[in-house]
CHARMM-style PDB file with segment names, atoms N, HN, CA, C and O in Angstrom:
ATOM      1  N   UNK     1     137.535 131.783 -23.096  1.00  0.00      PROA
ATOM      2  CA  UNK     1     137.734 132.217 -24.464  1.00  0.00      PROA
ATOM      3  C   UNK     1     138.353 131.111 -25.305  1.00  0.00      PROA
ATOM      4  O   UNK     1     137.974 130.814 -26.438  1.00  0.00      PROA
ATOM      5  N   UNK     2     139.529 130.423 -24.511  1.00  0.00      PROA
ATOM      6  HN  UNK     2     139.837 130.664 -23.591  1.00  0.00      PROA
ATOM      7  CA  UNK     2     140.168 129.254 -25.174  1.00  0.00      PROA
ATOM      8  C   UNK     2     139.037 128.233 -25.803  1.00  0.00      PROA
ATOM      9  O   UNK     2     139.306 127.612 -26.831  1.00  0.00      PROA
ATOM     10  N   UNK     3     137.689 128.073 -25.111  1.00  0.00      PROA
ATOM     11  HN  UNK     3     137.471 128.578 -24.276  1.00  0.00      PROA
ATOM     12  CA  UNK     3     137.180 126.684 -25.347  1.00  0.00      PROA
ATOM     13  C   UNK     3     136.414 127.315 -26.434  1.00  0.00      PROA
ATOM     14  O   UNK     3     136.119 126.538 -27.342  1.00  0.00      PROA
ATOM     15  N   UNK     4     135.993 128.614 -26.576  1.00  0.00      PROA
ATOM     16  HN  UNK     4     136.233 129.246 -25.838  1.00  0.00      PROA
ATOM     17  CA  UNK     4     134.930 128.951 -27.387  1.00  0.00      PROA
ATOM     18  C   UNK     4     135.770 128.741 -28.444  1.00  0.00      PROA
ATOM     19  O   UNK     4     135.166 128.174 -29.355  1.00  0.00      PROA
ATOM     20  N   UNK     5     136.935 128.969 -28.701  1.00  0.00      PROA
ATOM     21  HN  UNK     5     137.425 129.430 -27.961  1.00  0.00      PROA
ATOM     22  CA  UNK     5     137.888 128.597 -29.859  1.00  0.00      PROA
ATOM     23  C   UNK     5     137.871 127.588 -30.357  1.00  0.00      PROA
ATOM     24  O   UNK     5     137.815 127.410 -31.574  1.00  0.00      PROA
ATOM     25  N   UNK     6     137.941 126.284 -29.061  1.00  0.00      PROA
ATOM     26  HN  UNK     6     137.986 126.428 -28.072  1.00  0.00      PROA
ATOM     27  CA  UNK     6     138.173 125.070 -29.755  1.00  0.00      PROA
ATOM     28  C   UNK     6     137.068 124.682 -30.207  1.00  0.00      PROA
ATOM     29  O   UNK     6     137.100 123.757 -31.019  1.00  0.00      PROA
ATOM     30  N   UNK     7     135.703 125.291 -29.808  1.00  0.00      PROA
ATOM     31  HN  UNK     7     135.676 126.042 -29.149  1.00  0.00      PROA
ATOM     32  CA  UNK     7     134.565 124.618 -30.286  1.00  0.00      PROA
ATOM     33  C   UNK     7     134.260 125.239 -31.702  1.00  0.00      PROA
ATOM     34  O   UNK     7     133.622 124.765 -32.641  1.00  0.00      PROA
ATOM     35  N   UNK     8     134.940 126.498 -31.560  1.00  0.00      PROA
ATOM     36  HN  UNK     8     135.458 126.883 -30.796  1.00  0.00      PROA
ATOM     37  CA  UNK     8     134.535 127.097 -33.136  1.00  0.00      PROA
ATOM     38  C   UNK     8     135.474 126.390 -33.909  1.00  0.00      PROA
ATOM     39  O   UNK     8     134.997 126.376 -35.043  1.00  0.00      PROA
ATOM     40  N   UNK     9     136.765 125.678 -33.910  1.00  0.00      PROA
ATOM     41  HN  UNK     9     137.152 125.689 -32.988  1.00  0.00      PROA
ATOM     42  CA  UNK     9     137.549 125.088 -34.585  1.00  0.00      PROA
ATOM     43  C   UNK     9     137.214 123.488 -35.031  1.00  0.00      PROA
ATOM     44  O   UNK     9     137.628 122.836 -35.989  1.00  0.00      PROA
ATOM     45  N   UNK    10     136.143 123.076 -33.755  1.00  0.00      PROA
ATOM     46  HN  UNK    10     135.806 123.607 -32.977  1.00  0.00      PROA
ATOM     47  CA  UNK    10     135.346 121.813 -33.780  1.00  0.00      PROA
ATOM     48  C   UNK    10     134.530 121.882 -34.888  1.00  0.00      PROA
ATOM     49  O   UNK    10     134.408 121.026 -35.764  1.00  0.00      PROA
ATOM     50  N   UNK    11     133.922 123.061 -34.791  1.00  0.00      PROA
ATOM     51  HN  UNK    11     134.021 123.757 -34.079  1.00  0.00      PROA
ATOM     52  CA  UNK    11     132.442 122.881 -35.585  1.00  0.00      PROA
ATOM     53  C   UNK    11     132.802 123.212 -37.336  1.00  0.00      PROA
ATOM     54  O   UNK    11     132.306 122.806 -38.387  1.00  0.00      PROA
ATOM     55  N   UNK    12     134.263 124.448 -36.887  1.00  0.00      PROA
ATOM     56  HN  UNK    12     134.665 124.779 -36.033  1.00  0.00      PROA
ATOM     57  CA  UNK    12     134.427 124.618 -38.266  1.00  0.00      PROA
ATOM     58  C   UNK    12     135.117 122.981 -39.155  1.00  0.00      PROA
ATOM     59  O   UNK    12     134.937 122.953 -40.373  1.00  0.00      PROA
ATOM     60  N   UNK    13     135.660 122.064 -38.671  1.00  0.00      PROA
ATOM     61  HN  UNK    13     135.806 122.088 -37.682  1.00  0.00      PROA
ATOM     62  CA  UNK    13     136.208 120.710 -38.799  1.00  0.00      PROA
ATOM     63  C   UNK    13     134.601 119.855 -39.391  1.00  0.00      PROA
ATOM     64  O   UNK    13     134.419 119.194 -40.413  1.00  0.00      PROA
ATOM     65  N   UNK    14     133.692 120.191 -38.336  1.00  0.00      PROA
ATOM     66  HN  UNK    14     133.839 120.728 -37.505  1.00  0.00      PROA
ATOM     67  CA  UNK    14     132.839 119.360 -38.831  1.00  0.00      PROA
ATOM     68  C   UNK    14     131.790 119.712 -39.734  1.00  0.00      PROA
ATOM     69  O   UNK    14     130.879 118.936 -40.021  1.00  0.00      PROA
ATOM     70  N   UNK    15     131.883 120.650 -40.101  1.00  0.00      PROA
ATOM     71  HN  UNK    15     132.623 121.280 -39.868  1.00  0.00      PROA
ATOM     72  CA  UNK    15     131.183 121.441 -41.648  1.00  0.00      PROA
ATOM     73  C   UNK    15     132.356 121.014 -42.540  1.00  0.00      PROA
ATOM     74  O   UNK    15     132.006 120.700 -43.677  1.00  0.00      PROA
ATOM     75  N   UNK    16     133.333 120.952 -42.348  1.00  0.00      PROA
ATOM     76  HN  UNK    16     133.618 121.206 -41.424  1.00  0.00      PROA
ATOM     77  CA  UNK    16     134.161 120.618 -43.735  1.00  0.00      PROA
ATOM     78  C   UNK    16     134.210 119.154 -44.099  1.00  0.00      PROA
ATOM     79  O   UNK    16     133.889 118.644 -45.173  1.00  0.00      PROA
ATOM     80  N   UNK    17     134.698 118.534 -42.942  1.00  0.00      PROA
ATOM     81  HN  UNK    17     134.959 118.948 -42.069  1.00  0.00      PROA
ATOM     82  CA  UNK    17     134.058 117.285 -43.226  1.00  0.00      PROA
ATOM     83  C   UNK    17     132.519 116.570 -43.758  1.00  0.00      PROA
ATOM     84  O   UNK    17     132.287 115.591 -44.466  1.00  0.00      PROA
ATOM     85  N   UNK    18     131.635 117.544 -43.066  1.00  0.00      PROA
ATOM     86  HN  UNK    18     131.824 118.340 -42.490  1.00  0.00      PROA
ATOM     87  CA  UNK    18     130.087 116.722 -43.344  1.00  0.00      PROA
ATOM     88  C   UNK    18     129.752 117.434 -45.590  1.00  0.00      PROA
ATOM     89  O   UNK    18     129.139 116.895 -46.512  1.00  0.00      PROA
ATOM     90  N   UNK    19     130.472 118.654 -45.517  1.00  0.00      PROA
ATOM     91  HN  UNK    19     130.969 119.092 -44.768  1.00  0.00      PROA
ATOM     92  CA  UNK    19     130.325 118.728 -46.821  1.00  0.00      PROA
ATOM     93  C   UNK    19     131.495 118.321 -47.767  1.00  0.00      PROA
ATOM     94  O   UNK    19     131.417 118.554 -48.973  1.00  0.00      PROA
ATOM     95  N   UNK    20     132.542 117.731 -47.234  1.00  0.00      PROA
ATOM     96  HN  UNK    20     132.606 117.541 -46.254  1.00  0.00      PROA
ATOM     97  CA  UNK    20     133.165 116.427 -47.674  1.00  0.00      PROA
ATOM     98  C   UNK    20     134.012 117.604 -49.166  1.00  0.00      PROA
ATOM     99  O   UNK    20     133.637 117.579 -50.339  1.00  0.00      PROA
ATOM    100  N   UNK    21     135.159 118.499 -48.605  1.00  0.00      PROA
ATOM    101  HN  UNK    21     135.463 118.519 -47.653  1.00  0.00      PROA
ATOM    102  CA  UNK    21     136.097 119.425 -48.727  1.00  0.00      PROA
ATOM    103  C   UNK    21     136.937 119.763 -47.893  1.00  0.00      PROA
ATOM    104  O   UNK    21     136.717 119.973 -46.700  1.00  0.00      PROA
ATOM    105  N   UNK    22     138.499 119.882 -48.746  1.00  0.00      PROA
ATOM    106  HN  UNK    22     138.678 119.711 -49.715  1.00  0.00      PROA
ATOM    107  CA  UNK    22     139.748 120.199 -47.910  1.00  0.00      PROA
ATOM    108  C   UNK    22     140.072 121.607 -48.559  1.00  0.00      PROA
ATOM    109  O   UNK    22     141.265 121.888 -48.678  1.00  0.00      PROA
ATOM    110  N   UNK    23     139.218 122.428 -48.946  1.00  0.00      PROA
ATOM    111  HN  UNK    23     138.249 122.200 -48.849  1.00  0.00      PROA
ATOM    112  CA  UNK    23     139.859 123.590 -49.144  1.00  0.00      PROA
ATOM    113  C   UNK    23     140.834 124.114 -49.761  1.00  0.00      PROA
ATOM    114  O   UNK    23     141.308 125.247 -49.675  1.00  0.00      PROA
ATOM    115  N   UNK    24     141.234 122.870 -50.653  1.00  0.00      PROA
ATOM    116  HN  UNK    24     140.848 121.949 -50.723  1.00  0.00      PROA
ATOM    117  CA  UNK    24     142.137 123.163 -51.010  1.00  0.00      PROA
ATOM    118  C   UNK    24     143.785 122.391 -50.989  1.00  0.00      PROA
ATOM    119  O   UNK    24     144.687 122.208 -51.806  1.00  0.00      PROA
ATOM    120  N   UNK    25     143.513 122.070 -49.444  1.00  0.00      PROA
ATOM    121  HN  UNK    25     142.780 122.218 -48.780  1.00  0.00      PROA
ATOM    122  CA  UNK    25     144.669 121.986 -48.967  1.00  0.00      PROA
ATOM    123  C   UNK    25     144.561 121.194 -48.485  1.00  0.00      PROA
ATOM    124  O   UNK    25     144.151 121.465 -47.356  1.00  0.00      PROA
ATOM    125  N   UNK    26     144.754 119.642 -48.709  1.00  0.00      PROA
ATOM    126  HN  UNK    26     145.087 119.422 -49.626  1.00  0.00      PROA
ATOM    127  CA  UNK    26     144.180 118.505 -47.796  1.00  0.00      PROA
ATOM    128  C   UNK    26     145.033 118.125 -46.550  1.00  0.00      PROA
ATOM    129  O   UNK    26     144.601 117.610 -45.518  1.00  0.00      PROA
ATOM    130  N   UNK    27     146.375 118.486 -46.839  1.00  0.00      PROA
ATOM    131  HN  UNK    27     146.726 118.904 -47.677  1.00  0.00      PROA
ATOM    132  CA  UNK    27     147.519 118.391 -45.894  1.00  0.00      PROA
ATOM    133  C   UNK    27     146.961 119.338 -44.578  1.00  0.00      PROA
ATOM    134  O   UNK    27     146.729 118.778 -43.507  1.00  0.00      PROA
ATOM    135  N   UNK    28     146.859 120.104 -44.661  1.00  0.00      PROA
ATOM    136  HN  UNK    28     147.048 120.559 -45.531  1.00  0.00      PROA
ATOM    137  CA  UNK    28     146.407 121.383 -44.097  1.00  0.00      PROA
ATOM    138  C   UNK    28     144.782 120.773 -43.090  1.00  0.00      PROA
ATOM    139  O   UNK    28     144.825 120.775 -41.860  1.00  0.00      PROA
ATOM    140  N   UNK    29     143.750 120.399 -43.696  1.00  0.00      PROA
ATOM    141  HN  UNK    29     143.715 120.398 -44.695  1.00  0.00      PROA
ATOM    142  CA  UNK    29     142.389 119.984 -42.609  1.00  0.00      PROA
ATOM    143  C   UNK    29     142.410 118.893 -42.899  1.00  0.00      PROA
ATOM    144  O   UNK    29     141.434 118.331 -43.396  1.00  0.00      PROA
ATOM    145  N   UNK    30     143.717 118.222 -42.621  1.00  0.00      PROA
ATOM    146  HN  UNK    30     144.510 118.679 -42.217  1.00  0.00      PROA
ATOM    147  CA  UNK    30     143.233 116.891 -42.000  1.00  0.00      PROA
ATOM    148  C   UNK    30     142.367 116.213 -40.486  1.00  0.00      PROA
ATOM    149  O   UNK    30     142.412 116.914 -39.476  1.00  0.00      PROA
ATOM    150  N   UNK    31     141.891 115.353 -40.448  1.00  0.00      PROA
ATOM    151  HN  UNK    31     141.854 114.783 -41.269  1.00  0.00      PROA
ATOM    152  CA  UNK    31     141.683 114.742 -39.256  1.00  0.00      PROA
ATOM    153  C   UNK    31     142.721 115.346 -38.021  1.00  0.00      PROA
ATOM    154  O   UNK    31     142.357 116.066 -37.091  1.00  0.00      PROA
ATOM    155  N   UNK    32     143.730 114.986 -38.207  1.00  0.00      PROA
ATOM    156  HN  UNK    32     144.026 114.402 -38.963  1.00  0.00      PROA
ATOM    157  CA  UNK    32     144.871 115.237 -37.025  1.00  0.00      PROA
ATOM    158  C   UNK    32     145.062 116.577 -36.819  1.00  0.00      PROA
ATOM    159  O   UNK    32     144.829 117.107 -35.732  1.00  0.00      PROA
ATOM    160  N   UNK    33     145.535 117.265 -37.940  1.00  0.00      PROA
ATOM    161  HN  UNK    33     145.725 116.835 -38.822  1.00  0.00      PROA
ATOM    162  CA  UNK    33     146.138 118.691 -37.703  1.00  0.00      PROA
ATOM    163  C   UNK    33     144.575 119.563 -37.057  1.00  0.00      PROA
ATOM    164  O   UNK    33     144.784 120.437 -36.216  1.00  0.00      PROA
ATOM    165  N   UNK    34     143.263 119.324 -37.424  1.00  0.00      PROA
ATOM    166  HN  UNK    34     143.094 118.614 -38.108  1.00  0.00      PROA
ATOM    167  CA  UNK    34     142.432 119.572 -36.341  1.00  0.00      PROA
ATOM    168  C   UNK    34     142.147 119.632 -35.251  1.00  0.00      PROA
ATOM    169  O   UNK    34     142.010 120.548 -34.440  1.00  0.00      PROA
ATOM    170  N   UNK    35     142.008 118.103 -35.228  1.00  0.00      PROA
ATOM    171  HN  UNK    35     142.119 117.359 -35.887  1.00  0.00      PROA
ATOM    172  CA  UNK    35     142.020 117.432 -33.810  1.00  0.00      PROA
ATOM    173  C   UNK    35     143.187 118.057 -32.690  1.00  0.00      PROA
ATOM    174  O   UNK    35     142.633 118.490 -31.680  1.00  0.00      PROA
ATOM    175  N   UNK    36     144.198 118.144 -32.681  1.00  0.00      PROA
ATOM    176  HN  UNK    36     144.648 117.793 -33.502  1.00  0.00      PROA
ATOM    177  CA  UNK    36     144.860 118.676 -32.141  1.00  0.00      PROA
ATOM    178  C   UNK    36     145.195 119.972 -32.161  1.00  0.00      PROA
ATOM    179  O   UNK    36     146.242 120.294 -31.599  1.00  0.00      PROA
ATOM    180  N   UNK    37     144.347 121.020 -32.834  1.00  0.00      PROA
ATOM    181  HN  UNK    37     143.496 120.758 -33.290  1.00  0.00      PROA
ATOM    182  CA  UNK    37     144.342 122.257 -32.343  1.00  0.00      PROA
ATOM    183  C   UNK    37     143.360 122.195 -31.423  1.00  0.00      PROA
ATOM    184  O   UNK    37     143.677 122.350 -30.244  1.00  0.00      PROA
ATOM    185  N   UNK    38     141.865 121.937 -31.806  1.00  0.00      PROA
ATOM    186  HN  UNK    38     141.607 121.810 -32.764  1.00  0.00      PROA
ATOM    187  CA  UNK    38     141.086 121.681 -30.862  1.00  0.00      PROA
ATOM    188  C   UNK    38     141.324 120.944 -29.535  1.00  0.00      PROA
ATOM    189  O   UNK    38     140.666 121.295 -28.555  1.00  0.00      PROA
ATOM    190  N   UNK    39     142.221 119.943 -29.435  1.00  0.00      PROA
ATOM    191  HN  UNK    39     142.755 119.658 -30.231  1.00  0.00      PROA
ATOM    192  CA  UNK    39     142.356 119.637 -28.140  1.00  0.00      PROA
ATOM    193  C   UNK    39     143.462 120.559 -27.125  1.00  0.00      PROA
ATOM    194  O   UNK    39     143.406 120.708 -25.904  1.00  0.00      PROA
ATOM    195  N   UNK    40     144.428 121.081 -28.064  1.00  0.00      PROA
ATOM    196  HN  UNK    40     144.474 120.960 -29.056  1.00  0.00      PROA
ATOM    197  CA  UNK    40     145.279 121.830 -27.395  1.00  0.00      PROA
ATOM    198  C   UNK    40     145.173 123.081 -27.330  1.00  0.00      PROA
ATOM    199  O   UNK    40     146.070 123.907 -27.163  1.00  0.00      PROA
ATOM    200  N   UNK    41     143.150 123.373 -27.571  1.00  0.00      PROA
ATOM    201  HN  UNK    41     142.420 122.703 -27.707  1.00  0.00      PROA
ATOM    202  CA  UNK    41     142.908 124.696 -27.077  1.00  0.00      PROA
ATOM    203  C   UNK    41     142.168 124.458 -25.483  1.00  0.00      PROA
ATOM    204  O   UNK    41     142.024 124.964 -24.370  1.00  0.00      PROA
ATOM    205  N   UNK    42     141.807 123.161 -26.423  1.00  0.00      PROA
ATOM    206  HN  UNK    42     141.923 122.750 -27.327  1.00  0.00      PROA
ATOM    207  CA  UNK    42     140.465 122.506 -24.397  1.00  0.00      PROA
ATOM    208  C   UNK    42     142.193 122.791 -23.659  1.00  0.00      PROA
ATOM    209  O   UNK    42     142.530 123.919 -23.298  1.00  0.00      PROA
ATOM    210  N   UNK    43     142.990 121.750 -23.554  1.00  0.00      PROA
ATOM    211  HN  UNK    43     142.717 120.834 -23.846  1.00  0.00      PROA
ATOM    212  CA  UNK    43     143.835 121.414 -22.775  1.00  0.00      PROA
ATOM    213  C   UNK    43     144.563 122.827 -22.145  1.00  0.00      PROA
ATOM    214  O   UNK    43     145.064 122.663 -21.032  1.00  0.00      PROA
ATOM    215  N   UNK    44     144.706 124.521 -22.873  1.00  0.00      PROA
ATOM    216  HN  UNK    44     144.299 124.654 -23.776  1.00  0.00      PROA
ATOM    217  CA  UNK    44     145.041 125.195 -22.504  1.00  0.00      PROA
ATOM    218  C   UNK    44     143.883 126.038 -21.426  1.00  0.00      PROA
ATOM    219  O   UNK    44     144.050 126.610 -20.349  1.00  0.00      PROA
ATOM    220  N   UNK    45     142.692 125.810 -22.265  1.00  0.00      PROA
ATOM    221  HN  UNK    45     142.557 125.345 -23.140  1.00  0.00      PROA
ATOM    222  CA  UNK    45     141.276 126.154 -20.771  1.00  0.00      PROA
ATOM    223  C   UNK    45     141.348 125.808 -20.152  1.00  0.00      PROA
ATOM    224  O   UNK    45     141.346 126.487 -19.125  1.00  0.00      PROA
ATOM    225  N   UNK    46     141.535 123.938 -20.039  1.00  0.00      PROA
ATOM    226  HN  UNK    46     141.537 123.387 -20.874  1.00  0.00      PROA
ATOM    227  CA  UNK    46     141.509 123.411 -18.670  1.00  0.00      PROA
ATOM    228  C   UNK    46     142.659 123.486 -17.863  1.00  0.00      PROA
ATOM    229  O   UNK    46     142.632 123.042 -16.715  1.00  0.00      PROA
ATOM    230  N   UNK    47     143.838 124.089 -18.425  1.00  0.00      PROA
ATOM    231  HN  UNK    47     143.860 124.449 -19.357  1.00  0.00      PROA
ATOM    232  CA  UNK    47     144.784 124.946 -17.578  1.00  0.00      PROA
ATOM    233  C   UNK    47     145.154 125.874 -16.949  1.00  0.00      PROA
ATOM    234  O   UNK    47     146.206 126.138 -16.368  1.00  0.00      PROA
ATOM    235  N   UNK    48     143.572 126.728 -17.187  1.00  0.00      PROA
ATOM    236  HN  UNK    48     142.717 126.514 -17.659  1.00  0.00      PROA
ATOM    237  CA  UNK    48     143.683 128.618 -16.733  1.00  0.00      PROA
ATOM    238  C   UNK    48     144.366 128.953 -17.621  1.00  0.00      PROA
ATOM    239  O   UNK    48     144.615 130.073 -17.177  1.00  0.00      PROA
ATOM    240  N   UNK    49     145.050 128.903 -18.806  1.00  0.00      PROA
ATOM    241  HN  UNK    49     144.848 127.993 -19.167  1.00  0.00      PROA
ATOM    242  CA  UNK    49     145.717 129.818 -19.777  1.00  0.00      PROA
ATOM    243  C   UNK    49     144.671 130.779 -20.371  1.00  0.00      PROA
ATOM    244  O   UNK    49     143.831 130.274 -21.116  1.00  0.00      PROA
ATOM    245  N   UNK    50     144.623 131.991 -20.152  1.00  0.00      PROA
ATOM    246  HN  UNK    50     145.305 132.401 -19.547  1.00  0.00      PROA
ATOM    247  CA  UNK    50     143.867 132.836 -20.841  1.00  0.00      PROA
ATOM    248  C   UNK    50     142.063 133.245 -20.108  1.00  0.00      PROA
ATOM    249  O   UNK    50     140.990 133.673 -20.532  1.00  0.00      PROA
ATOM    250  N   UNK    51     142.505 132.899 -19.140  1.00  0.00      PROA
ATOM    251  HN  UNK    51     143.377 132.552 -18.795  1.00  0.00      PROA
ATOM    252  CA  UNK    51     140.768 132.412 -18.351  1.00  0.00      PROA
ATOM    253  C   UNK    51     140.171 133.869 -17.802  1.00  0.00      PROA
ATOM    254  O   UNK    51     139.207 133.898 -17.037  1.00  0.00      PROA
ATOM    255  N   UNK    52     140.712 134.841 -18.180  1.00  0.00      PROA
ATOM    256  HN  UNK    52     141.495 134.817 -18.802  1.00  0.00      PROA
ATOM    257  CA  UNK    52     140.209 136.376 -18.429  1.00  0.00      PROA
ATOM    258  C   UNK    52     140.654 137.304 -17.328  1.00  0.00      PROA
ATOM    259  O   UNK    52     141.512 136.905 -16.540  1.00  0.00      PROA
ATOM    260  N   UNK    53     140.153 138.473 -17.214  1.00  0.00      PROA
ATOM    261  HN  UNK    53     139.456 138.797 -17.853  1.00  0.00      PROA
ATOM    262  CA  UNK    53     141.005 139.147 -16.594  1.00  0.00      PROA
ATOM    263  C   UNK    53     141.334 138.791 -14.946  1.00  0.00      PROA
ATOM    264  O   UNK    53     140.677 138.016 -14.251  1.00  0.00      PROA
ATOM    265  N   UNK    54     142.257 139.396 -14.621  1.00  0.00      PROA
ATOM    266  HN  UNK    54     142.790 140.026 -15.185  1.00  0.00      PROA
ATOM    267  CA  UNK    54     142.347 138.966 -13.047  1.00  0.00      PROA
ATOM    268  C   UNK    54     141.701 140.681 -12.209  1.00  0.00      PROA
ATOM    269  O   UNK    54     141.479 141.694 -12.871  1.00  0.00      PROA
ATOM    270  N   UNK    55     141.569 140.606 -11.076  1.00  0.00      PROA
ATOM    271  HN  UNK    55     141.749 139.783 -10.538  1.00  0.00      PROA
ATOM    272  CA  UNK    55     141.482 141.266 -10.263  1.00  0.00      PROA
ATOM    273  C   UNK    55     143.356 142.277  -9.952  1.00  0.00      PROA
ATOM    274  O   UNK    55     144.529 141.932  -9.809  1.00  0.00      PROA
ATOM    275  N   UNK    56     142.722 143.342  -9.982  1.00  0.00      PROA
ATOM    276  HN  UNK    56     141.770 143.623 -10.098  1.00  0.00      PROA
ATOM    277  CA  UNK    56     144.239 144.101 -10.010  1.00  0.00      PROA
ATOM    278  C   UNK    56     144.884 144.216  -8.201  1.00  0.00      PROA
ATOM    279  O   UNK    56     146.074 144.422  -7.963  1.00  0.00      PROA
ATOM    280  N   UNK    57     143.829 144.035  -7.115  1.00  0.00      PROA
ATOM    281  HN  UNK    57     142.863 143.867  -7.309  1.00  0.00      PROA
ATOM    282  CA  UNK    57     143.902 144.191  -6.331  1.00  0.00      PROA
ATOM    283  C   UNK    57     144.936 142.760  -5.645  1.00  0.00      PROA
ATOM    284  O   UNK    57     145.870 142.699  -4.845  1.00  0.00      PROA
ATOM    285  N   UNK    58     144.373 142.023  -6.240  1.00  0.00      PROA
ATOM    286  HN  UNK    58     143.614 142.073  -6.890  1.00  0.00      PROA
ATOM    287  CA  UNK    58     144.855 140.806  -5.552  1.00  0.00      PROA
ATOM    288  C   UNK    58     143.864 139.613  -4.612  1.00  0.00      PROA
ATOM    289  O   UNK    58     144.050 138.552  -4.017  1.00  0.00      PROA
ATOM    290  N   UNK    59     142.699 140.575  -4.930  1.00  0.00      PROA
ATOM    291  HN  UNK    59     142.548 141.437  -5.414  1.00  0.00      PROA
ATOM    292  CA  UNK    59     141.648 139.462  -4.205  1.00  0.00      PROA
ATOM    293  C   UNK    59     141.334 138.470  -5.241  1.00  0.00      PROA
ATOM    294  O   UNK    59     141.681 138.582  -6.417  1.00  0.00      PROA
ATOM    295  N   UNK    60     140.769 137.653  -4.830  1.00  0.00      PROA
ATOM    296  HN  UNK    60     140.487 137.562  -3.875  1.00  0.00      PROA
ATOM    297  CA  UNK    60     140.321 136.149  -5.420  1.00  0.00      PROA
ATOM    298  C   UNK    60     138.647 136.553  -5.251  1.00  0.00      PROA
ATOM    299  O   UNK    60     137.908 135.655  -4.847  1.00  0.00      PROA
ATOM    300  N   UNK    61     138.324 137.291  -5.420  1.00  0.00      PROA
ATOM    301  HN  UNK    61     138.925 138.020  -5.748  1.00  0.00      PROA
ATOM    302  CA  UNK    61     136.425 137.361  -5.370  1.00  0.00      PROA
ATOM    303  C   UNK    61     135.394 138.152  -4.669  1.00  0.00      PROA
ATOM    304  O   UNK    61     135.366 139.378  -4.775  1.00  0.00      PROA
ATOM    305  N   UNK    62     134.886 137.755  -4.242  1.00  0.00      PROA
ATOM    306  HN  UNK    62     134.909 136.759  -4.156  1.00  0.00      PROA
ATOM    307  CA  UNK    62     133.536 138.168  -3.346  1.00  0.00      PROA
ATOM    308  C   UNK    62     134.283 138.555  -1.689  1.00  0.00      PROA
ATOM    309  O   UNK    62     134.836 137.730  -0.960  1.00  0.00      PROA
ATOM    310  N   UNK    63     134.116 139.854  -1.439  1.00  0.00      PROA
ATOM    311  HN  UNK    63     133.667 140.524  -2.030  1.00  0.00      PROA
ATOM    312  CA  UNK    63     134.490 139.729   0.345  1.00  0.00      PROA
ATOM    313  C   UNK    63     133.361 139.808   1.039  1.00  0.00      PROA
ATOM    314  O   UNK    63     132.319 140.256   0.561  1.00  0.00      PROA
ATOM    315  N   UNK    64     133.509 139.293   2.455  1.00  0.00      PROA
ATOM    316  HN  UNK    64     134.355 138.930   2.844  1.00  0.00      PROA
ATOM    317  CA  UNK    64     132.189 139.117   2.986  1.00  0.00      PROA
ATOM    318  C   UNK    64     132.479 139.454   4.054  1.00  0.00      PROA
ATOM    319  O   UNK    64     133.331 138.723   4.558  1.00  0.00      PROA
ATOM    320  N   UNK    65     132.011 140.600   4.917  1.00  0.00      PROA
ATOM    321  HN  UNK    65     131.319 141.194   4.507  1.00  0.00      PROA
ATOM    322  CA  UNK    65     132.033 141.126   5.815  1.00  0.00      PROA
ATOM    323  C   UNK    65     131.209 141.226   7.311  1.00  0.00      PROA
ATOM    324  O   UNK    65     130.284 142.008   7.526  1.00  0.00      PROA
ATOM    325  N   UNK    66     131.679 140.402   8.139  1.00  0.00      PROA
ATOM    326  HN  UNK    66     132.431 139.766   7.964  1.00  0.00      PROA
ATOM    327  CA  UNK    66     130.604 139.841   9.202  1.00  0.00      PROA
ATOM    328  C   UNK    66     130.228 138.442   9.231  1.00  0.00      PROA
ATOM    329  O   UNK    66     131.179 137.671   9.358  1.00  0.00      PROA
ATOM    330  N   UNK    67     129.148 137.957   9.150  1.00  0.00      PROA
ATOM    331  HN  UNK    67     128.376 138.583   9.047  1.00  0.00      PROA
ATOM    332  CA  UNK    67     129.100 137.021   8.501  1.00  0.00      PROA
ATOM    333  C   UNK    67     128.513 136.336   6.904  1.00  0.00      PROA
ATOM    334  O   UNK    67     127.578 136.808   6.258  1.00  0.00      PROA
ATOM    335  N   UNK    68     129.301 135.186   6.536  1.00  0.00      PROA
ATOM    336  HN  UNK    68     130.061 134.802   7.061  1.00  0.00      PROA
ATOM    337  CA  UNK    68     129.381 135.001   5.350  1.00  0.00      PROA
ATOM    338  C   UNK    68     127.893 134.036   5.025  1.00  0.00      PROA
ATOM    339  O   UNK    68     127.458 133.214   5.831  1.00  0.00      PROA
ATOM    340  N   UNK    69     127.394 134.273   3.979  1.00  0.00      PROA
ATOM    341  HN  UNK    69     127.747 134.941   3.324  1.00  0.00      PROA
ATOM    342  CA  UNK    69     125.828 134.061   3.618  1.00  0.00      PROA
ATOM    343  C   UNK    69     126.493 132.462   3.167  1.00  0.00      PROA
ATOM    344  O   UNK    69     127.581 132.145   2.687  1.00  0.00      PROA
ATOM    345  N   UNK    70     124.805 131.344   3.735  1.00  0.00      PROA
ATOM    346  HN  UNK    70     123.921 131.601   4.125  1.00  0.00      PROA
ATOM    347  CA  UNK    70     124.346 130.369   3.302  1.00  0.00      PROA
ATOM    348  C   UNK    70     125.406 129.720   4.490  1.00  0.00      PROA
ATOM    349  O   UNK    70     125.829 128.626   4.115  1.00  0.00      PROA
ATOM    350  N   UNK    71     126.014 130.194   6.031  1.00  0.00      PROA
ATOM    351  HN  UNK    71     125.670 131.083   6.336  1.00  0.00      PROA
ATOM    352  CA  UNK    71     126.484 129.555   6.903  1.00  0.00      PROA
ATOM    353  C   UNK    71     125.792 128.990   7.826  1.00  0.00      PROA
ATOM    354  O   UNK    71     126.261 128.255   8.695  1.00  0.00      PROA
ATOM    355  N   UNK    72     124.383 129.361   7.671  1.00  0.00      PROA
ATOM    356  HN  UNK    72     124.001 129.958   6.965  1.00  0.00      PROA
ATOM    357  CA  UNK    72     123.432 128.823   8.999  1.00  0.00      PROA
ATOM    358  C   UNK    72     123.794 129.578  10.033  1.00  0.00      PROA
ATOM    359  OT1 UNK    72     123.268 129.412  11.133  1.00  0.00      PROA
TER     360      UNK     72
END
């Protein structure tokens, strides 16, 4: 969910830029203050922050009972 953020925060950065407007607020969409939401949304994905629900049980996935497929 985090990255779909940063990419919607990417793309919204690069429509404002390519039609060459600060909204207003130039302090506000600058280069930087972008850039670094967008990276410090990647940087929270590529941390597991927010990476969706967990399992309530406590398993980690798939159980495989007997034997486990694609072992030969």
């Amino acid at each position: 969910m985090l990255a779909i953020a940063a990419a919607v925060v990417f793309g919204v950065w690069l429509l404002l830029d390519l039609l060459d407007t600060n909204l207003g607020a130039p302090d506000l969409f600058n280069f930087q203050t972008m850039a670094s939401l967008g990276l410090l949304l990647l940087a929270l994905y590529l941390a597991g922050v927010g990476s969706g629900p967990r399992a309530g049980n406590g398993s980690s996935g798939r159980r495989f009972y007997g034997r486990r497929p694609g072992r030969g």
